[in-house]
mmJSON file of the N, C-alpha and C atoms, coordinates in Angstrom:
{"data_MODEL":{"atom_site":{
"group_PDB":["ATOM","ATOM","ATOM","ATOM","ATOM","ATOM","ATOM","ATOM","ATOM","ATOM","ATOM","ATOM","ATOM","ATOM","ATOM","ATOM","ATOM","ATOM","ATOM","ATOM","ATOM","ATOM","ATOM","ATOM","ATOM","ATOM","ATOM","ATOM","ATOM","ATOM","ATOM","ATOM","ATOM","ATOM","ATOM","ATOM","ATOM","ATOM","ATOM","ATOM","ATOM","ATOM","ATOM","ATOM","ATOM","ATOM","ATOM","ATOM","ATOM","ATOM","ATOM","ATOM","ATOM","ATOM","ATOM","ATOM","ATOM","ATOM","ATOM","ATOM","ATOM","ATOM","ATOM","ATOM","ATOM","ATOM","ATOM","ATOM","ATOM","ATOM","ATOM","ATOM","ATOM","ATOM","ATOM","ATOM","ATOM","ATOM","ATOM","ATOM","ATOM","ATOM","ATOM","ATOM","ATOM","ATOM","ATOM","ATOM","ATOM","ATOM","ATOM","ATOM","ATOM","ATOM","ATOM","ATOM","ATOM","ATOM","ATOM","ATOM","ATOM","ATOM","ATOM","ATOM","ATOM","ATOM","ATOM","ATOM","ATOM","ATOM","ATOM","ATOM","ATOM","ATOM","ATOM","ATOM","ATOM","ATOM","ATOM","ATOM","ATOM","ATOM","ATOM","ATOM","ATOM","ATOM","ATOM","ATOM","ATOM","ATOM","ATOM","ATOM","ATOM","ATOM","ATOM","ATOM","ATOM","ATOM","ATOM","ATOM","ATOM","ATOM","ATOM","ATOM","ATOM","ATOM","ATOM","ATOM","ATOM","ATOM","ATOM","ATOM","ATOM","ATOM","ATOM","ATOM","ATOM","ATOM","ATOM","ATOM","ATOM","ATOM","ATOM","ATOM","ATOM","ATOM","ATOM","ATOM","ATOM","ATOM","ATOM","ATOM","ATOM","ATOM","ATOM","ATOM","ATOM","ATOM","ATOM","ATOM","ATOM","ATOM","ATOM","ATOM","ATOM","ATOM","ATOM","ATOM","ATOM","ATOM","ATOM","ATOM","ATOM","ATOM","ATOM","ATOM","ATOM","ATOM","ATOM","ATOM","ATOM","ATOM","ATOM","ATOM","ATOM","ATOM","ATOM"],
"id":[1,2,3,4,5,6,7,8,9,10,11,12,13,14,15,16,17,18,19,20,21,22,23,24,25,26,27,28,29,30,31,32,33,34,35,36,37,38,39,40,41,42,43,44,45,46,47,48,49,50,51,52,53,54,55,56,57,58,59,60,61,62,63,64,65,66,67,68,69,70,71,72,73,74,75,76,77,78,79,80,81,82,83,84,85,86,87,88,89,90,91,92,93,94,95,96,97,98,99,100,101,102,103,104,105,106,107,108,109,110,111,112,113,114,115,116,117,118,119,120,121,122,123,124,125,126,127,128,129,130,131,132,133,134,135,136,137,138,139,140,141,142,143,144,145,146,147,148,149,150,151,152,153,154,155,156,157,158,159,160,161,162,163,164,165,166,167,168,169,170,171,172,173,174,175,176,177,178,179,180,181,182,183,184,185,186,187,188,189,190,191,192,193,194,195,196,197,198,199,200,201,202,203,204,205,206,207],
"type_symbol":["N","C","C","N","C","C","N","C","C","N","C","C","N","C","C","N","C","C","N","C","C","N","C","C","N","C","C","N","C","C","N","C","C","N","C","C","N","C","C","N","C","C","N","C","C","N","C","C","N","C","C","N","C","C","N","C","C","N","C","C","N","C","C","N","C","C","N","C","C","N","C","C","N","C","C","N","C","C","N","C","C","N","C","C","N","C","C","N","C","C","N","C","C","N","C","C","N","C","C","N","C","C","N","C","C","N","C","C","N","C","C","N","C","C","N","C","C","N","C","C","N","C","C","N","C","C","N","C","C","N","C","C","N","C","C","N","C","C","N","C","C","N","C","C","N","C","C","N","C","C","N","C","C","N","C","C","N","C","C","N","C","C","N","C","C","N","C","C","N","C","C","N","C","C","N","C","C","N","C","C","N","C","C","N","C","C","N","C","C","N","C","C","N","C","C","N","C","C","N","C","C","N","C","C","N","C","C"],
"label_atom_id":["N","CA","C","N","CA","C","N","CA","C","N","CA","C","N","CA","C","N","CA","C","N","CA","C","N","CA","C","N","CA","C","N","CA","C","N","CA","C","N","CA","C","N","CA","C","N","CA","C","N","CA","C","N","CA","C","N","CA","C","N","CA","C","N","CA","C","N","CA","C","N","CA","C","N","CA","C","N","CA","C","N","CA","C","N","CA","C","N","CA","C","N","CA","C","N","CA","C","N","CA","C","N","CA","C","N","CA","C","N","CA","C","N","CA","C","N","CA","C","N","CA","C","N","CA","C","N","CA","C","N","CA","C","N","CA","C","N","CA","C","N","CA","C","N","CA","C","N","CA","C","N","CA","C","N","CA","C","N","CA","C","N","CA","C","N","CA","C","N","CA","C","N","CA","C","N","CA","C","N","CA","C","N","CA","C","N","CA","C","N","CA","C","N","CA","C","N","CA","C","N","CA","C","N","CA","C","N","CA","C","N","CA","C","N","CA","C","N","CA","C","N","CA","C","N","CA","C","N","CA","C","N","CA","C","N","CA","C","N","CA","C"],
"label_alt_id":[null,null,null,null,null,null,null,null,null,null,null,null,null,null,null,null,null,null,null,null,null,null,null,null,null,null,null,null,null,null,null,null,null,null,null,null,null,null,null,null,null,null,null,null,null,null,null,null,null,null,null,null,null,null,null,null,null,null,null,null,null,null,null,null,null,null,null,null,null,null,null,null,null,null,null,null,null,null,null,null,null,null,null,null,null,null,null,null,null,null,null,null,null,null,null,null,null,null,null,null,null,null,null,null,null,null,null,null,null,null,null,null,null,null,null,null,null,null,null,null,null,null,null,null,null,null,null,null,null,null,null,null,null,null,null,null,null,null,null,null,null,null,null,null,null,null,null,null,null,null,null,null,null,null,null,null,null,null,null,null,null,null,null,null,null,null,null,null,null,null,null,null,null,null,null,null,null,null,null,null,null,null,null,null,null,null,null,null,null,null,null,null,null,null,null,null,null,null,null,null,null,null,null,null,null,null,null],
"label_comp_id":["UNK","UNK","UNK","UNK","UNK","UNK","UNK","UNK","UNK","UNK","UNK","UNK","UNK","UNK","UNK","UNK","UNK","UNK","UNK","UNK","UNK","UNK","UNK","UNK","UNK","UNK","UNK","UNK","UNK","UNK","UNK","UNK","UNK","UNK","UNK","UNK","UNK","UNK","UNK","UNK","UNK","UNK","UNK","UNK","UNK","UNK","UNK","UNK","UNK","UNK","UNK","UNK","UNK","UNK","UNK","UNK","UNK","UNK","UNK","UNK","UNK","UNK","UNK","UNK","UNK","UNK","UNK","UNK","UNK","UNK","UNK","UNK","UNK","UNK","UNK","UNK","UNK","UNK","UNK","UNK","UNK","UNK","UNK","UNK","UNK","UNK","UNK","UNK","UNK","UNK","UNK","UNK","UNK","UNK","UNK","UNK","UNK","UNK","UNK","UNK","UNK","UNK","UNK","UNK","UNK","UNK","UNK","UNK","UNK","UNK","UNK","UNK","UNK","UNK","UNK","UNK","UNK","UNK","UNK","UNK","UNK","UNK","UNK","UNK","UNK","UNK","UNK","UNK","UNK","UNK","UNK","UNK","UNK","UNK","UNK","UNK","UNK","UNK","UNK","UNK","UNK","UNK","UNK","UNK","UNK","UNK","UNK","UNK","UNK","UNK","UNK","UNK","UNK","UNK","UNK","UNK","UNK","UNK","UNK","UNK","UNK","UNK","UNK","UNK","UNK","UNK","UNK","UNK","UNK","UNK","UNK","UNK","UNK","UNK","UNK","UNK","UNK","UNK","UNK","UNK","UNK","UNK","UNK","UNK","UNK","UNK","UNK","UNK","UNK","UNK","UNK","UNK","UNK","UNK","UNK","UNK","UNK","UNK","UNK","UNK","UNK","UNK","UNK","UNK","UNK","UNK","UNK"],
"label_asym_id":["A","A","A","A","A","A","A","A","A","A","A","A","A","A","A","A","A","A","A","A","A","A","A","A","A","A","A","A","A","A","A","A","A","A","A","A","A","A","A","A","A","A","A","A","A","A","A","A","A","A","A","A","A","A","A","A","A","A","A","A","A","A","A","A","A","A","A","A","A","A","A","A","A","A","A","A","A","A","A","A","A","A","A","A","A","A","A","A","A","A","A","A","A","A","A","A","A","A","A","A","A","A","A","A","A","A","A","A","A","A","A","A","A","A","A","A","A","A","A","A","A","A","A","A","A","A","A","A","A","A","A","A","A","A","A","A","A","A","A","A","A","A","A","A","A","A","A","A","A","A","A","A","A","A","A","A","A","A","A","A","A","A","A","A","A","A","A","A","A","A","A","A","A","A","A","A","A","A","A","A","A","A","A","A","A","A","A","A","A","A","A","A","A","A","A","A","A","A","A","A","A","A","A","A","A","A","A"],
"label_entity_id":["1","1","1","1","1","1","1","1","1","1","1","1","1","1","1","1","1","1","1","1","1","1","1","1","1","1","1","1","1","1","1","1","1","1","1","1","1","1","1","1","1","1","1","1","1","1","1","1","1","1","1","1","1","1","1","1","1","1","1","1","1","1","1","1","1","1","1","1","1","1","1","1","1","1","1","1","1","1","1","1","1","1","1","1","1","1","1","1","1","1","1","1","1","1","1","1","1","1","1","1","1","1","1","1","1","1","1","1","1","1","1","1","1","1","1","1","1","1","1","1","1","1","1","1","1","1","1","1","1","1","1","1","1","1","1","1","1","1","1","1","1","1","1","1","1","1","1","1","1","1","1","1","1","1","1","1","1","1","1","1","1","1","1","1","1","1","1","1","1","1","1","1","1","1","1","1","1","1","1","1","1","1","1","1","1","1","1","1","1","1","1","1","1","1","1","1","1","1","1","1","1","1","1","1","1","1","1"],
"label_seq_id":[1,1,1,2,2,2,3,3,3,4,4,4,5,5,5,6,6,6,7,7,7,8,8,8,9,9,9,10,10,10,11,11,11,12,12,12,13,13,13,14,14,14,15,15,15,16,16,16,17,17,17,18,18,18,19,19,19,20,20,20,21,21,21,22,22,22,23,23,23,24,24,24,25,25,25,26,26,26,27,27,27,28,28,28,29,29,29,30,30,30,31,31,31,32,32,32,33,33,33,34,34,34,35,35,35,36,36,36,37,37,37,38,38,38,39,39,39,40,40,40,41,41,41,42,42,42,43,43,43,44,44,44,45,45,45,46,46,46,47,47,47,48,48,48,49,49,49,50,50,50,51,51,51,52,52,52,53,53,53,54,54,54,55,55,55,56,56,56,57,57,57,58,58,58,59,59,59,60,60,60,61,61,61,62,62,62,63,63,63,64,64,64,65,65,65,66,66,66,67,67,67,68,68,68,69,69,69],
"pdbx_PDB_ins_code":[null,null,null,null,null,null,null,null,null,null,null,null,null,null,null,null,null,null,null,null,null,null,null,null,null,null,null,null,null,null,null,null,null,null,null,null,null,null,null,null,null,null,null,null,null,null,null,null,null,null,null,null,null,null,null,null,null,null,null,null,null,null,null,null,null,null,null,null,null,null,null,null,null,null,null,null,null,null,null,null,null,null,null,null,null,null,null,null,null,null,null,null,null,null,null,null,null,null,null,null,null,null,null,null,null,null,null,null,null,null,null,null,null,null,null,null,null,null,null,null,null,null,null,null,null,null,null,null,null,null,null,null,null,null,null,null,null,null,null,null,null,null,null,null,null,null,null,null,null,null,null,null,null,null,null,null,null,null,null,null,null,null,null,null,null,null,null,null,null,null,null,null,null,null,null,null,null,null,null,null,null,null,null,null,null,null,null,null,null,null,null,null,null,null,null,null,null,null,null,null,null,null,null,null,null,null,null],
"Cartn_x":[19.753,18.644,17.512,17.189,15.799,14.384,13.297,12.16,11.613,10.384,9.47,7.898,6.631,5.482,4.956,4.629,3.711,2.436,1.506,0.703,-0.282,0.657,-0.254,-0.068,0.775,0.64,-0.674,-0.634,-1.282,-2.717,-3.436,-4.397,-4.923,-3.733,-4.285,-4.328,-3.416,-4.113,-5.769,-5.65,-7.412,-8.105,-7.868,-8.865,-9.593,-8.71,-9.42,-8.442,-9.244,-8.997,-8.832,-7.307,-6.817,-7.869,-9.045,-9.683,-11.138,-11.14,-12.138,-11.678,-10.138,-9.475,-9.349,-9.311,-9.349,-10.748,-11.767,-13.437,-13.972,-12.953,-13.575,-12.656,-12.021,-10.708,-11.169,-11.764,-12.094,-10.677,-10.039,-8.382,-8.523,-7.838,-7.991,-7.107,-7.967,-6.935,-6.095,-5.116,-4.282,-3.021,-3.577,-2.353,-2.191,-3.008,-3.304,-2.621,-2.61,-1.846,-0.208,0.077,1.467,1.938,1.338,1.645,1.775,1.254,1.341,2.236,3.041,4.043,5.471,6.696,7.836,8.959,8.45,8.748,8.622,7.424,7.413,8.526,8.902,9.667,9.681,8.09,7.648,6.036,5.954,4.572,4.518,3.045,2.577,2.563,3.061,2.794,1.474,0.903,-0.686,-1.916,-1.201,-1.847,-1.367,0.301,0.272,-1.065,-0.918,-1.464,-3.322,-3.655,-4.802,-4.979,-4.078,-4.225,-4.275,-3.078,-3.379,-4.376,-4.957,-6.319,-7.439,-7.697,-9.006,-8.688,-6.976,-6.913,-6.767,-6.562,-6.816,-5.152,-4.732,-3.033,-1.829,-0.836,0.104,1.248,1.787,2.838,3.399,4.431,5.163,4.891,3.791,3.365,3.072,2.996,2.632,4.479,5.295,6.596,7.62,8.265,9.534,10.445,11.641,13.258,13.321,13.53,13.706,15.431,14.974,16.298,16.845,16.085,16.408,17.073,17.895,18.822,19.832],
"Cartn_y":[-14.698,-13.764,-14.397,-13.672,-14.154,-13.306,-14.137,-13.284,-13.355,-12.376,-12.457,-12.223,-13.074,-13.027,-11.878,-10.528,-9.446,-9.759,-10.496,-10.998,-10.919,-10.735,-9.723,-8.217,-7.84,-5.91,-5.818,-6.985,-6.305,-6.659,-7.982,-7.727,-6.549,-6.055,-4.901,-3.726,-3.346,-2.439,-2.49,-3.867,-3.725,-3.947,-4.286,-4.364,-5.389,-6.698,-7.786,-8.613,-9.417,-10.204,-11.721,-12.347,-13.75,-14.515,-14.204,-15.971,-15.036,-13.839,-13.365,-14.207,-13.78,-14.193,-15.816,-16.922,-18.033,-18.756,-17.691,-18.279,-18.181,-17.136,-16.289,-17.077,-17.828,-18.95,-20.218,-20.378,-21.486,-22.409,-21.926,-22.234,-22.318,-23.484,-23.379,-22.259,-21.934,-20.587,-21.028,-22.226,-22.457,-21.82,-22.141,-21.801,-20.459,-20.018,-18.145,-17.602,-18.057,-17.671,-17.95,-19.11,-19.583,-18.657,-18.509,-17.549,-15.907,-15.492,-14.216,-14.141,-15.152,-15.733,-15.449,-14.676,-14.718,-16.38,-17.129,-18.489,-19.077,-18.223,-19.351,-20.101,-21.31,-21.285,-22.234,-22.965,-23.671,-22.999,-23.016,-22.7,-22.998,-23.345,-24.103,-22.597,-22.467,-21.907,-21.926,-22.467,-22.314,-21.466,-21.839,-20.7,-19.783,-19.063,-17.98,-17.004,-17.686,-17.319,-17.504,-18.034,-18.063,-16.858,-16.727,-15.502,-13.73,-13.727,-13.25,-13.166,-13.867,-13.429,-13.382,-13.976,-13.221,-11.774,-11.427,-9.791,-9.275,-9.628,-8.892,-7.964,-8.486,-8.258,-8.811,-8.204,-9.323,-9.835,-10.483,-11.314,-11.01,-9.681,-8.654,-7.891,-7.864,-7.141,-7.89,-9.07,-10.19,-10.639,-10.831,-11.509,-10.338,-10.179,-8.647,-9.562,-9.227,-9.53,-9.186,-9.516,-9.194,-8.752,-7.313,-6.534,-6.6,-6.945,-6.626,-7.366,-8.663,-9.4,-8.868],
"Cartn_z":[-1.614,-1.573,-0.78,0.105,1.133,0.341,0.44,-0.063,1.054,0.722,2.051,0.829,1.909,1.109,2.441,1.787,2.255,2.476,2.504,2.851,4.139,5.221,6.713,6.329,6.043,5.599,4.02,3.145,2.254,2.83,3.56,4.123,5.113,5.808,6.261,5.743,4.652,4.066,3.443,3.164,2.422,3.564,4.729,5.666,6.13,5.33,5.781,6.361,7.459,8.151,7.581,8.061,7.512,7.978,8.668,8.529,7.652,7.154,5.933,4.264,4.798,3.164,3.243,4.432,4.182,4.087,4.081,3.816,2.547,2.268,0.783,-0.016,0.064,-0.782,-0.734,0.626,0.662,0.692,1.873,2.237,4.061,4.587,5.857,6.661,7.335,8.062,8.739,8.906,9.331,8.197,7.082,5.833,5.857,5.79,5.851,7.041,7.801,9.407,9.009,8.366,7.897,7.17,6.344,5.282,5.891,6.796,7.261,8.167,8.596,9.465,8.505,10.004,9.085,8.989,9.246,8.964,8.111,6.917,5.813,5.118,4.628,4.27,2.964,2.963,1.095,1.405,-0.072,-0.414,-1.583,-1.868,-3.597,-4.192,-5.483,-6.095,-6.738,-6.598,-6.996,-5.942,-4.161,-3.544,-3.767,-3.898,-4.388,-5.302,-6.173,-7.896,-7.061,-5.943,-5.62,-4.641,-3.527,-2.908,-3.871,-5.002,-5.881,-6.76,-6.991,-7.473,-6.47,-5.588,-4.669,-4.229,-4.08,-3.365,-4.486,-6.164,-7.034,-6.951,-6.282,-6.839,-7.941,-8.394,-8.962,-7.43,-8.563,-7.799,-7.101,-7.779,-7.638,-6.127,-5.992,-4.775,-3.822,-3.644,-2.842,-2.347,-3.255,-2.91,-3.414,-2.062,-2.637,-1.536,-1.766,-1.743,0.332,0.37,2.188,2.015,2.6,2.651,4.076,4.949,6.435,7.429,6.181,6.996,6.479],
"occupancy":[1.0,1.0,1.0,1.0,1.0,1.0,1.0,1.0,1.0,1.0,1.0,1.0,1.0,1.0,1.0,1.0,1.0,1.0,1.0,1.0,1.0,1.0,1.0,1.0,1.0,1.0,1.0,1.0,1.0,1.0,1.0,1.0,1.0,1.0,1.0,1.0,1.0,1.0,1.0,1.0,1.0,1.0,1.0,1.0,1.0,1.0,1.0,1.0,1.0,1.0,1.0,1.0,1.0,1.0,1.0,1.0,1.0,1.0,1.0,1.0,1.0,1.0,1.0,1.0,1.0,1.0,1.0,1.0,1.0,1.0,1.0,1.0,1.0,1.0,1.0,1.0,1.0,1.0,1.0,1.0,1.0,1.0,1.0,1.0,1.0,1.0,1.0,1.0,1.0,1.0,1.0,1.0,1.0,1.0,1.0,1.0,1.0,1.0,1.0,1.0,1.0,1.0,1.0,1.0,1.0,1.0,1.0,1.0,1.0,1.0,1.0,1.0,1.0,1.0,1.0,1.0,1.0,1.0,1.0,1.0,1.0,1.0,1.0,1.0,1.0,1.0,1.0,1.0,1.0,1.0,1.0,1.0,1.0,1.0,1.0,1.0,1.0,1.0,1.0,1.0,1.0,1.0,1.0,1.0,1.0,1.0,1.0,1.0,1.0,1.0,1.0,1.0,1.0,1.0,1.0,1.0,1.0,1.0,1.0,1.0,1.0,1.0,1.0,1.0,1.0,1.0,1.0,1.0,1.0,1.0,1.0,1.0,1.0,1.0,1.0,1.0,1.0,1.0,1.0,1.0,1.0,1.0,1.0,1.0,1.0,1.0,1.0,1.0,1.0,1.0,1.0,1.0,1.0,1.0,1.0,1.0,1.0,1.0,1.0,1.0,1.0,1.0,1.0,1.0,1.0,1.0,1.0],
"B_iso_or_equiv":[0.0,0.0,0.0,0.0,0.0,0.0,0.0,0.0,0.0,0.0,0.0,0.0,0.0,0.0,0.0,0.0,0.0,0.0,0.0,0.0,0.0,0.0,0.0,0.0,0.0,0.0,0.0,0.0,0.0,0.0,0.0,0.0,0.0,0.0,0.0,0.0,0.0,0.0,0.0,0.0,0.0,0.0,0.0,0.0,0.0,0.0,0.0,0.0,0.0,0.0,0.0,0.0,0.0,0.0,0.0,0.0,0.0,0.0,0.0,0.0,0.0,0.0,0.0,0.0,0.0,0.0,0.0,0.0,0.0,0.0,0.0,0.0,0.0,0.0,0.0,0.0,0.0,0.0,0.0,0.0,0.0,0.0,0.0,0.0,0.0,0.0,0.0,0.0,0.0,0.0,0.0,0.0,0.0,0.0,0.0,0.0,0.0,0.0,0.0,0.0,0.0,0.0,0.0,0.0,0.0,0.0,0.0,0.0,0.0,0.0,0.0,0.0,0.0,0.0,0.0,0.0,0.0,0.0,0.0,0.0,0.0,0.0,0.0,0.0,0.0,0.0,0.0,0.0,0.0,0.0,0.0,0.0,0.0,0.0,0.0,0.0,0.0,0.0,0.0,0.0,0.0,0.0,0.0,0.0,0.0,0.0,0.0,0.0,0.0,0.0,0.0,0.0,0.0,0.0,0.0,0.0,0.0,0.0,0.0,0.0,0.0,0.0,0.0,0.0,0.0,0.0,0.0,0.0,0.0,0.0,0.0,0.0,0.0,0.0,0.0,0.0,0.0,0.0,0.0,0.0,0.0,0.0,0.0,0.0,0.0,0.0,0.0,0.0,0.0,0.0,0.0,0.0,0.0,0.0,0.0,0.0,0.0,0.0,0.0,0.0,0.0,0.0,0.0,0.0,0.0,0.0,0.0],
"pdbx_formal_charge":[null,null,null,null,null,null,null,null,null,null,null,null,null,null,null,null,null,null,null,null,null,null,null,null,null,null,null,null,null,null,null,null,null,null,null,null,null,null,null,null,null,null,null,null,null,null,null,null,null,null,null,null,null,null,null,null,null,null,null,null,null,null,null,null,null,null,null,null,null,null,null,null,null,null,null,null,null,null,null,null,null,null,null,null,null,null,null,null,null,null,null,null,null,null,null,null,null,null,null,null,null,null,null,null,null,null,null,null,null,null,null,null,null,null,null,null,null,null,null,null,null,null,null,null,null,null,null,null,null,null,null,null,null,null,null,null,null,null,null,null,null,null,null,null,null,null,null,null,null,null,null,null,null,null,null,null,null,null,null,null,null,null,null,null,null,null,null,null,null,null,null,null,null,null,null,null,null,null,null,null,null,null,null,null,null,null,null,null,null,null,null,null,null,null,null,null,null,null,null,null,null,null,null,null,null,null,null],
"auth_seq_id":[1,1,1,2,2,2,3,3,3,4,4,4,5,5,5,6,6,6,7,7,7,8,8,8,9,9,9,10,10,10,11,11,11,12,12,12,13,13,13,14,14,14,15,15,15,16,16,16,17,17,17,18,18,18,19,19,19,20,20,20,21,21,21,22,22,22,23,23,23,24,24,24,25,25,25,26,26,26,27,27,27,28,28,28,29,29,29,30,30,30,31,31,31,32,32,32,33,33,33,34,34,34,35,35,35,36,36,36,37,37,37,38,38,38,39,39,39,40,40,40,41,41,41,42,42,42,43,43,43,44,44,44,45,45,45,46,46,46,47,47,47,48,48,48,49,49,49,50,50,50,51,51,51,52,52,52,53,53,53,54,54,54,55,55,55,56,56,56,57,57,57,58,58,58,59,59,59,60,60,60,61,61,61,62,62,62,63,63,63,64,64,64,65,65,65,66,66,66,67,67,67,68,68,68,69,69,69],
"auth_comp_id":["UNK","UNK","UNK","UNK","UNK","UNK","UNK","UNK","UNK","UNK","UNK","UNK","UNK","UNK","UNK","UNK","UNK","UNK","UNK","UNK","UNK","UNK","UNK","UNK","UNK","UNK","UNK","UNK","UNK","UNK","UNK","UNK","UNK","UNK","UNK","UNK","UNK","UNK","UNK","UNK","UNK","UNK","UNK","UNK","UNK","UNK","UNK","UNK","UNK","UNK","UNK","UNK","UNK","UNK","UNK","UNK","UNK","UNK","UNK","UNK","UNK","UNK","UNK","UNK","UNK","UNK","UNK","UNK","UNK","UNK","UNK","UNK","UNK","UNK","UNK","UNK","UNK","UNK","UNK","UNK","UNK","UNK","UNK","UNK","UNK","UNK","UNK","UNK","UNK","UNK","UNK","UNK","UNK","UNK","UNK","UNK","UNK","UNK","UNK","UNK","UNK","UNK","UNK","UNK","UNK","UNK","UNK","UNK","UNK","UNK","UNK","UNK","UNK","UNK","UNK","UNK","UNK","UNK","UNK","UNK","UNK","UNK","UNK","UNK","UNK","UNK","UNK","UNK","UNK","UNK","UNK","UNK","UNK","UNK","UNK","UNK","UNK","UNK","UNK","UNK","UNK","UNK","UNK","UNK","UNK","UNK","UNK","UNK","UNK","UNK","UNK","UNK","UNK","UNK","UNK","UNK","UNK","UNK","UNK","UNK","UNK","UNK","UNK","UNK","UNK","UNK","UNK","UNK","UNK","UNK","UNK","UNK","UNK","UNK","UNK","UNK","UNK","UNK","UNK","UNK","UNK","UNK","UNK","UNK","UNK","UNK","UNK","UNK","UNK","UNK","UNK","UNK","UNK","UNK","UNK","UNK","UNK","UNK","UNK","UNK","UNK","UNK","UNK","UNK","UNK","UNK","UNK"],
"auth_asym_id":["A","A","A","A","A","A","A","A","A","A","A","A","A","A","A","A","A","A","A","A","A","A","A","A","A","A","A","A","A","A","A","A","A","A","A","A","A","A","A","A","A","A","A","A","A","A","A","A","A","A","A","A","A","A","A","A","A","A","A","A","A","A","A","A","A","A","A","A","A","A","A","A","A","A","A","A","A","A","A","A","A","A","A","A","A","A","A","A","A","A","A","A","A","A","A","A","A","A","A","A","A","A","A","A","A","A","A","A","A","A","A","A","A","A","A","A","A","A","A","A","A","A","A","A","A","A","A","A","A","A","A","A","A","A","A","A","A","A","A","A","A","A","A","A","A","A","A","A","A","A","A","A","A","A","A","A","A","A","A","A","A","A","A","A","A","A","A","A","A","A","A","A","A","A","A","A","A","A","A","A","A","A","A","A","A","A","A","A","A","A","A","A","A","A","A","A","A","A","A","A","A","A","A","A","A","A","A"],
"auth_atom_id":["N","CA","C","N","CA","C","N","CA","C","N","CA","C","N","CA","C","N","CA","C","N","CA","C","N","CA","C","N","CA","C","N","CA","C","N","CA","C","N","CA","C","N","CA","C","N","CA","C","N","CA","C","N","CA","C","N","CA","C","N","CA","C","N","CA","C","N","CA","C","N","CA","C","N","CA","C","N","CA","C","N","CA","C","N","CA","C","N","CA","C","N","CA","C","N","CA","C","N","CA","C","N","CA","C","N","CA","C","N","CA","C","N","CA","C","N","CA","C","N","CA","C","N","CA","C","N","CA","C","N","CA","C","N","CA","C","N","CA","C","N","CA","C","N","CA","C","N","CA","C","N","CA","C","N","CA","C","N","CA","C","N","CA","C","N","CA","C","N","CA","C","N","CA","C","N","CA","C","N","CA","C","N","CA","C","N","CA","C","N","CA","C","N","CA","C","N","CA","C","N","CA","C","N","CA","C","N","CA","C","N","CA","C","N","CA","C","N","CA","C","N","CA","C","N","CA","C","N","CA","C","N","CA","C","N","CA","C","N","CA","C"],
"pdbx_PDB_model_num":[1,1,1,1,1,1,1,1,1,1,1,1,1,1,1,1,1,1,1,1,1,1,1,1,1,1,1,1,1,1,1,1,1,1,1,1,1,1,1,1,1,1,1,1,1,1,1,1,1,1,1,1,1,1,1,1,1,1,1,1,1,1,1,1,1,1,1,1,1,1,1,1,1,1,1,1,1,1,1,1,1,1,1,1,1,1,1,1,1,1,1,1,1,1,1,1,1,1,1,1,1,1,1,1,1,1,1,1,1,1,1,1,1,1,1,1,1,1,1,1,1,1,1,1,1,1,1,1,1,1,1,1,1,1,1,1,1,1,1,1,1,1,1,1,1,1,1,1,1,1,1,1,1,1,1,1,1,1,1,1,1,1,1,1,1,1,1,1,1,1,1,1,1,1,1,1,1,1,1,1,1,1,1,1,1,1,1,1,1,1,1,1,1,1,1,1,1,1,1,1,1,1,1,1,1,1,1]
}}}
């Protein structure tokens, strides 16, 4: 099973821009760019649970199953 982190689609639905959400985190926008990238391939579970709470999302909606391989 491949996942994928939604992360450039859910910033654009709210309208903000990855180096808004890496100022307002106080996260370098290099990670934020990674993360909106389909390459990710580790991430701390603690930025998870941090991007999730500044966009005020769950998990669930941040990380879904990549159907498209």
């Amino acid at each position: 099973m491949k996942l994928k982190i939604r992360l450039k689609e859910i910033l654009a639905e709210k309208g903000i821009s990855q180096r808004q959400l890496s100022m307002q985190m106080n996260i370098r926008y290099a990670t934020i760019n990674h993360l909106c990238s389909d390459s990710v391939d580790r991430v701390y579970v603690r930025t998870l649970e941090a991007i999730c709470d500044a966009l005020e999302i769950s998990i669930h909606e941040l990380i879904v199953e990549d159907t498209e391989t």
